[in-house]
matplotlib code that plots the C-alpha trace (Angstrom):
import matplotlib.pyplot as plt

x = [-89.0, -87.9, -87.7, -84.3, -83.6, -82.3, -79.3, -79.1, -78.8, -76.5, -78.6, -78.2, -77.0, -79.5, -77.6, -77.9, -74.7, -74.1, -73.5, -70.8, -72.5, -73.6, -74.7, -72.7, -70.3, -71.5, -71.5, -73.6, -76.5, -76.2, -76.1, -79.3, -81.0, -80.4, -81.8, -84.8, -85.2, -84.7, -87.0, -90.0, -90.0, -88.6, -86.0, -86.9, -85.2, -82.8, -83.3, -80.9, -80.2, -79.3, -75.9, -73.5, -73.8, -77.4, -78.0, -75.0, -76.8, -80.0, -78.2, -76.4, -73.0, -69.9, -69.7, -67.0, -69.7, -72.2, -69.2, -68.5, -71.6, -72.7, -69.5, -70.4, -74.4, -72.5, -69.8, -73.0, -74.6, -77.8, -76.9, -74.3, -72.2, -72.1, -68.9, -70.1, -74.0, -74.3, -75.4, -78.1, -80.8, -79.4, -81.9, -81.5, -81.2, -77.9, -75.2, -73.3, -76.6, -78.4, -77.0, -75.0, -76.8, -75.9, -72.9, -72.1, -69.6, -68.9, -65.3, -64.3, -64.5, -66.6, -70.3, -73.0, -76.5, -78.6, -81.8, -85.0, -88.1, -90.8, -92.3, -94.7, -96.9, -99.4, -100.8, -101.1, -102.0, -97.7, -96.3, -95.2, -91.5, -92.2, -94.2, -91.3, -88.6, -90.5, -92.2, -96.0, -98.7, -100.0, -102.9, -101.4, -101.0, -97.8, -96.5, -94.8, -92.5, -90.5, -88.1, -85.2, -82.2, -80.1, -76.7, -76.3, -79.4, -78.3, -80.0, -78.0, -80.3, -83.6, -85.0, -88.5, -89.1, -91.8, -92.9, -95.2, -98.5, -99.6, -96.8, -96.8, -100.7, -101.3, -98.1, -99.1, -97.2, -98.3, -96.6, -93.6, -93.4, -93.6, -91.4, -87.6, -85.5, -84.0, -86.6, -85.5, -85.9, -89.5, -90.5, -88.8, -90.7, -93.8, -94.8, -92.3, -90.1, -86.7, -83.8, -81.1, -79.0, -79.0, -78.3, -77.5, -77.2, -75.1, -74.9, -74.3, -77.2, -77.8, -80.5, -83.4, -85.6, -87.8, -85.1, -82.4, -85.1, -85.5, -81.6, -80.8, -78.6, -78.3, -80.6, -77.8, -75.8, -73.9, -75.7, -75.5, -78.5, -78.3, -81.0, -81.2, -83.5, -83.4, -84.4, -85.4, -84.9, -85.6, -84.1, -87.7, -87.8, -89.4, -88.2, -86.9, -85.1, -83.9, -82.0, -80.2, -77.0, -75.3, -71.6, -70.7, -69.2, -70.0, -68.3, -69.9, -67.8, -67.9, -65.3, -64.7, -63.1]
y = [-121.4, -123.6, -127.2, -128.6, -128.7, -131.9, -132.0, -134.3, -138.1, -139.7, -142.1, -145.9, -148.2, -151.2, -153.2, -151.7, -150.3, -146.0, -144.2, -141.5, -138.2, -135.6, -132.9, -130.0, -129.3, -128.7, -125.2, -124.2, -126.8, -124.3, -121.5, -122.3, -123.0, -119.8, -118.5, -120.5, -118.7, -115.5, -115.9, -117.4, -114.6, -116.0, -113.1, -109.7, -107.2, -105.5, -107.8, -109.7, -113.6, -115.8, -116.0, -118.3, -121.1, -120.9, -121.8, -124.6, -125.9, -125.8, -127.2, -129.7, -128.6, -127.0, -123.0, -122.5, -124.1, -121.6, -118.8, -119.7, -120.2, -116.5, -115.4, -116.0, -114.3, -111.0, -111.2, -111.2, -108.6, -110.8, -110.5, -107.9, -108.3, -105.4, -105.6, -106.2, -106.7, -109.3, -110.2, -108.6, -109.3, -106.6, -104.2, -101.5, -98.9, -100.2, -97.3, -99.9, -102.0, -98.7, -98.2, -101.7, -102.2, -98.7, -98.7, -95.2, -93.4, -89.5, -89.0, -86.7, -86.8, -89.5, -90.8, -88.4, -89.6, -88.8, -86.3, -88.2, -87.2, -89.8, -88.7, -91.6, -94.2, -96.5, -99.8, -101.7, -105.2, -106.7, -106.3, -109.8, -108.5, -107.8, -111.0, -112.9, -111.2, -111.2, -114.8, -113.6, -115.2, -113.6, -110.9, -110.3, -107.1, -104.9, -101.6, -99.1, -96.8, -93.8, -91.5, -89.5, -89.6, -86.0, -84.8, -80.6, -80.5, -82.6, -85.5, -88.5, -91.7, -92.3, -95.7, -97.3, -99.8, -102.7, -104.5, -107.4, -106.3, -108.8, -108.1, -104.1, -103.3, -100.0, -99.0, -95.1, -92.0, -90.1, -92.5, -92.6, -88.8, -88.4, -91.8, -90.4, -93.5, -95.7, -96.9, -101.0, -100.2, -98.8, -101.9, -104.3, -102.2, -101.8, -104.6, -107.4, -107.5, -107.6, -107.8, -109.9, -110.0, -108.8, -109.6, -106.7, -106.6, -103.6, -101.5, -98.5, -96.3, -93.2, -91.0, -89.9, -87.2, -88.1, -89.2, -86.1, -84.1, -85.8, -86.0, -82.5, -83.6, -83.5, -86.4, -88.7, -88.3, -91.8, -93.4, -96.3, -98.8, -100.6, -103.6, -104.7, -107.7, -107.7, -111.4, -111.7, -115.3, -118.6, -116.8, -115.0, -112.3, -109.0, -106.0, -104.9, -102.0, -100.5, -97.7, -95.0, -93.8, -90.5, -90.9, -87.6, -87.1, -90.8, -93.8, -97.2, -99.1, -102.6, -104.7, -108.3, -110.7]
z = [48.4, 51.4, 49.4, 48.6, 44.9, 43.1, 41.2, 37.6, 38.4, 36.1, 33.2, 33.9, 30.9, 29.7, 31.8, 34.9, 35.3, 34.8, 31.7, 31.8, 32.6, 29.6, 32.1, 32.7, 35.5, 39.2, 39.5, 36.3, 37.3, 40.6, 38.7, 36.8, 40.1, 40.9, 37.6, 37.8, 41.1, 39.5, 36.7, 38.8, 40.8, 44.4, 44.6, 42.9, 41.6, 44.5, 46.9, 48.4, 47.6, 50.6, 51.0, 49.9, 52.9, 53.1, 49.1, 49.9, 53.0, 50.3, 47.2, 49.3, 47.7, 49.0, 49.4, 46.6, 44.0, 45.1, 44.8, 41.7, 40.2, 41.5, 40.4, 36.6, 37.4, 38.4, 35.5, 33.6, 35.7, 36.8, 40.3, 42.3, 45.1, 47.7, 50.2, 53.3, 52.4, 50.7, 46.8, 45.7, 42.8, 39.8, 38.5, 35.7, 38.0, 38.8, 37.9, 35.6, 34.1, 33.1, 29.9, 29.4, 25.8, 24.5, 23.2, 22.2, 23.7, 22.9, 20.9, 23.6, 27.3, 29.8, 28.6, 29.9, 30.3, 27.3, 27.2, 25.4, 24.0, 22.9, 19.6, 19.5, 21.5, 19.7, 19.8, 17.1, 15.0, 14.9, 11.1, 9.8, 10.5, 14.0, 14.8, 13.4, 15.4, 19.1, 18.4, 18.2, 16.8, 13.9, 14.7, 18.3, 19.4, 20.2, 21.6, 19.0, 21.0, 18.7, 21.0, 20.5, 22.6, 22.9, 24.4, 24.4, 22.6, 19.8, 18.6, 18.5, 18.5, 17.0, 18.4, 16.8, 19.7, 19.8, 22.6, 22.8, 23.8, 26.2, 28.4, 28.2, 28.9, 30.2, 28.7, 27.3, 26.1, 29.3, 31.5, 29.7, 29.7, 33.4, 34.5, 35.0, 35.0, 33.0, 30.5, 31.6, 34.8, 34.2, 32.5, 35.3, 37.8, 36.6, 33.8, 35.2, 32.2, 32.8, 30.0, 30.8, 27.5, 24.2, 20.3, 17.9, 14.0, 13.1, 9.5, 7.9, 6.3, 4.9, 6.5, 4.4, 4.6, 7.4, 9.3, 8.9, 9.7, 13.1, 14.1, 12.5, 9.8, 6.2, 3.6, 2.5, 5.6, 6.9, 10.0, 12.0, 12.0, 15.0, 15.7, 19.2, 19.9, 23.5, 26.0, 29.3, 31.3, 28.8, 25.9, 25.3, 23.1, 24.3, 22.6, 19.3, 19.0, 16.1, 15.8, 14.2, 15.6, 14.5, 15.0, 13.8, 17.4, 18.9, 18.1, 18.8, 21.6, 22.4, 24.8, 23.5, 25.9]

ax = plt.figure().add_subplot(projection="3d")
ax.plot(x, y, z, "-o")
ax.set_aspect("equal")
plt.show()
């Protein structure tokens, strides 16, 4: 877009004269100019952004604005600054953004990517559960995704996933089989999904037949049940993960800052 976006104007009182602003500060209107530029498309995944005097020049504000407002989409890993390149739209087959919602680290030595095998690909009518959790309409339509995810030929996750239909057409077991990457970066790629933050409800379990069979462990063994409800850009749900963690030698790791 070549237009020059506007910036808040402060409310006038009945009387004619201006009412203290309720917006917030400079940089984060900035910064969710930038997003709205993200999410309507007008920079895609791995492409670079302008730079920082160009989207002042555009904004009409001062280059330490812009700077800070990018600063903050990095921290949350939205966009990512490359020394002597510029700053670049983040995709999930970014090194650090791969795995950034899987938590689980082994007990012993560095985190080594994880082998998976899909079990299951189906579509199907959305359970009430599911059209609750991924704000469907009743009756609509939604991907059911069952995978395991291995290290040294040992089972350590079981994820159910479901994805909103509409959004993941075309979406089959085949393609998943033969695609290689990150599973994110496959949907950002190919169906224009891309998952920007998400919220997790966390408990322990004990695995029952079915499932012990599946991780190669005994029924009654402790698991962790980890729900992931994954959002892209307007806070939209559009996956719900829920999985089952064997910590036996994992631990789930989260940084709080």
């Amino acid at each position: 877009m070549s237009q020059t976006a506007s910036l808040p104007v402060p409310p006038s009182a009945p009387n004619g004269g201006e009412v203290a602003p309720a917006f917030s500060p400079l940089y984060q209107q900035i910064k969710a100019l930038i997003m709205r530029g993200l999410q309507g498309g007008e920079w895609k995944p791995g492409e670079a952004i302008p730079s920082e005097l160009e989207l002042a020049a555009r904004f009409k504000v001062s280059q330490g604005t812009v700077r800070k407002a990018i600063d903050e989409l990095a921290a949350e890993n939205l966009l990512v600054r490359r020394q002597g390149k510029g700053t670049y739209v983040a995709t999930h087959n970014e090194e650090k953004i791969q795995y950034r919602f899987l938590r689980l680290q082994p007990e012993e030595g560095a985190p080594q990517p994880m082998q998976r095998e899909f079990l299951d690909c189906r579509r199907l009518r959305a359970p009430a559960d599911i059209v609750r959790s991924l704000d469907l309409r009743s009756g609509d339509m939604v991907v059911q995704l069952r995978r395991t995810l291995s290290q040294a030929g040992r089972p350590v996750v079981l994820d159910d996933i479901w994805l909103p239909g509409s959004l993941f057409k075309g979406l089959t077991a085949e393609r998943l089989t033969e695609y290689r990457g990150p599973l994110y970066s496959l949907f950002e790629s190919e169906f224009g999904v891309r998952m920007i933050r998400a919220e997790e409800k966390i408990r322990a379990i004990c695995a029952d037949r079915s499932v012990a069979a599946l991780l190669g462990v005994d029924e009654g063994a402790p698991l962790l049940s980890v729900e992931r409800l994954s959002l892209t850009y307007g806070d939209r749900p559009v996956e719900l993960r829920r999985g089952l963690y064997n910590t036996t030698q994992h631990h789930y790791r989260n940084e709080l800052s």
